[in-house]
C-alpha positions as CSV (number, residue, x, y, z in Angstrom):
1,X,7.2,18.9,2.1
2,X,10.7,20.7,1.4
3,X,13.3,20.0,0.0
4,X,15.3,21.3,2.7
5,X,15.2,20.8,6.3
6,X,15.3,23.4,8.6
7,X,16.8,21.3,11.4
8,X,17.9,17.1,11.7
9,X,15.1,16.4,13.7
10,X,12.6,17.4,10.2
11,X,14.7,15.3,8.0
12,X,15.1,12.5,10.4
13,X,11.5,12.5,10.6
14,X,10.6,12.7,6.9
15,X,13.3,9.6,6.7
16,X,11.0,7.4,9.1
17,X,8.0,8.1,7.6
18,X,10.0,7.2,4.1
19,X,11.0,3.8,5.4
20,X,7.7,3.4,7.4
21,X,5.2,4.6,4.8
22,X,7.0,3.1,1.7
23,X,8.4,6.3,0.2
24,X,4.9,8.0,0.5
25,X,6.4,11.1,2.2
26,X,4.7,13.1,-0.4
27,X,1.3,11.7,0.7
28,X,-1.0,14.1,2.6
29,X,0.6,13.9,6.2
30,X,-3.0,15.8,7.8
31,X,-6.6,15.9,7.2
32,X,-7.7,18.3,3.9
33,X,-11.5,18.2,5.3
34,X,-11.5,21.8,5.7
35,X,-9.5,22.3,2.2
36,X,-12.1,23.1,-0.5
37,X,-11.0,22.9,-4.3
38,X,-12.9,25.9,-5.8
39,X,-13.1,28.0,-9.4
40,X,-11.4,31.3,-8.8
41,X,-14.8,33.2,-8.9
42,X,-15.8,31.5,-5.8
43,X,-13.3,33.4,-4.1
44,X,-13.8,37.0,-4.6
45,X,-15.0,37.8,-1.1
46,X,-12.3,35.7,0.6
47,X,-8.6,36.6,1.6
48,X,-6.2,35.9,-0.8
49,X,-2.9,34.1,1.3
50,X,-0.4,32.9,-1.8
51,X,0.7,31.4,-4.3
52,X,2.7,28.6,-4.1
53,X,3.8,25.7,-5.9
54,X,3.4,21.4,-5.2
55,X,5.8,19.3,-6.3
56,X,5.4,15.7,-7.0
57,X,8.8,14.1,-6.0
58,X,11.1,11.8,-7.8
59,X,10.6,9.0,-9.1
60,X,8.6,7.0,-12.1
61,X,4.9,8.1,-10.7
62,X,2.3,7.7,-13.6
63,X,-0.1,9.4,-11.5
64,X,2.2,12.9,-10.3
65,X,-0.7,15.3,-10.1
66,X,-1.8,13.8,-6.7
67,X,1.7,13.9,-5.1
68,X,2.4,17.2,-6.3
69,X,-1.4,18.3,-5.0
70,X,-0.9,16.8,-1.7
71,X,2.2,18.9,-1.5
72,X,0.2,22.1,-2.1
73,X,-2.4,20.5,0.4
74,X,0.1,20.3,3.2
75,X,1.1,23.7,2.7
76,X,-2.2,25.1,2.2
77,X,-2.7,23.6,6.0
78,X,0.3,24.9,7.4
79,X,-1.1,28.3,6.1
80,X,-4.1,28.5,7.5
81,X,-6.0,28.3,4.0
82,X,-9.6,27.2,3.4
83,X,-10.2,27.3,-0.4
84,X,-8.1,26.1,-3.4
85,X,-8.0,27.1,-6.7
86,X,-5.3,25.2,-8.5
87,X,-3.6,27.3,-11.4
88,X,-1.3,25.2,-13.8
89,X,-0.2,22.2,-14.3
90,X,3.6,21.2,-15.2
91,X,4.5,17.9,-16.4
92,X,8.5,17.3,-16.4
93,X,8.9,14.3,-18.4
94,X,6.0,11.5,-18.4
95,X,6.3,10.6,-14.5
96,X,6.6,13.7,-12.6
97,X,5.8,17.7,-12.6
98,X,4.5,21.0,-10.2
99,X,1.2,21.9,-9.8
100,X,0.6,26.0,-8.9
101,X,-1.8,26.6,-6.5
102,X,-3.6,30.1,-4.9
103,X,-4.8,29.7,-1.3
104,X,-7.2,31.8,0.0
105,X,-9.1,32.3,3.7
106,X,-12.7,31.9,3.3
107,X,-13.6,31.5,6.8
108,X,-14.9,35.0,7.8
């Protein structure tokens, strides 16, 4: 998810499924079955697509690493990525942090 929307129809959207979901929009929004989590030496013969970072929301959330991986999980989707290897960690406070992820193509 981002934190801004590129159009009203995306934030109007991201509002229902606030209201519908109970405030799950961080939740994984499509199906990680292709999305591997692998050590970075498991990736040396695959395509290397970016580095980005997953974000865990607001909000008192005792378990943040799973919002802020789903994040990276939804982007690594949108990306076309097959394999994960997850970088650092951030905590900000006790309830909420960033997660740093590399995505890589390991399909071919």
């Amino acid at each position: 998810m981002h934190l801004f929307f590129s159009n009203k129809q995306n934030c109007f959207l991201v509002i229902i499924r606030w209201v519908l979901f109970g405030g799950l929009a961080f939740a994984p929004l499509t199906t990680m079955a292709q999305l591997m989590e692998v050590e970075a030496v498991a990736t040396t013969r695959c395509h290397f697509i970016d580095t980005v970072q997953g974000f865990s929301g607001y909000g008192k959330k005792t378990e943040w690493k799973s919002y802020a991986k789903s994040d990276v999980r939804n982007r690594a989707t949108e990306l076309g990525a097959s394999h994960v290897v997850w970088a650092q960690f951030n905590a900000t406070g006790a309830f909420n942090g960033t997660v740093v992820a590399k995505l890589y193509d390991c399909s071919s």
